[in-house]
ZAGU-353606 format. One record per residue (C-alpha): x, y, z. Coordinates in steps of 0.02 Angstrom, whole numbers, plus 50000, padded with zeros to 5 digits. Layout:
BEGIN
XYZ
...
This chain:
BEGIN
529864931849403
528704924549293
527764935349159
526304929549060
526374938648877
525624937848702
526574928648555
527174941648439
525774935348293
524414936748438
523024944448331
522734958648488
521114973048493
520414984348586
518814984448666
517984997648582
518334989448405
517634973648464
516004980448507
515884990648357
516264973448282
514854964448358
513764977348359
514124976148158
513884960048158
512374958848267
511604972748145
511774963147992
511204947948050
509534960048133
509234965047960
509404949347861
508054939148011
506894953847949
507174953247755
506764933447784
505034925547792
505644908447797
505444903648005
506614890248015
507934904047939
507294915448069
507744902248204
509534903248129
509714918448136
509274921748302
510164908348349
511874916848283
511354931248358
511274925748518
512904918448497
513624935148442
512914944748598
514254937348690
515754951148677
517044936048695
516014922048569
516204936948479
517894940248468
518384922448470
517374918748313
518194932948210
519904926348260
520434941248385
521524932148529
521504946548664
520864962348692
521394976848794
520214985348927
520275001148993
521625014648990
523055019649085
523075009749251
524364996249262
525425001249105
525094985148993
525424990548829
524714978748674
525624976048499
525004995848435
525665002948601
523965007248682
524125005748858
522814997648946
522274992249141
522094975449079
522104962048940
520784947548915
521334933648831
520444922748726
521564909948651
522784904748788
523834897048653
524264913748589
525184915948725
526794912648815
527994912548988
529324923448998
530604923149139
531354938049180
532714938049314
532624954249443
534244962649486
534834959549659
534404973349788
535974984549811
535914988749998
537364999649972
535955014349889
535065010650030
């Protein structure tokens, strides 16, 4: 069997700290288009925030390479030992295939 997993030094979150993250982010950048009078700084601005709207731009652009969804569910447990129904990975180099050999079926505990 195949298994795809996350390199040891995957930089791994949740999906709850990413939001607050980007909502953060998105926050700062609200205030600073306001404090400006300056349009084509404006333009920036909104430009980045746009940008940061998307959860997984988001994430991407502060370096996070997954993200755990979700609890309970299928058991998949990130680097702090949340378990989670699901992972979403953004830097597919951060990860890696394991092979993991199944034991034979005993028909004898049949």
């Amino acid at each position: 069997m195949f298994r795809l997993v996350l390199k040891p030094d995957a930089r791994i979150s949740t999906k709850q700290a990413v939001y607050k993250s980007q909502n953060d982010k998105i926050a700062h950048l609200t205030a600073l288009s306001r404090a400006t009078h300056d349009p084509a700084e404006q333009q920036k601005l909104r430009r980045e925030i746009d940008f940061h709207r998307d959860l997984g731009r988001h994430a991407a652009s502060i370096g996070i390479d997954a993200y755990s969804v979700g609890q309970g569910g299928f058991g998949i447990k990130d680097s702090k030992g949340h378990t989670s129904r699901y992972m979403v990975i953004l830097n597919r180099t951060a990860t890696a295939v394991r092979i993991e050999t199944e034991k034979p079926h005993d028909k004898a505990l049949d």
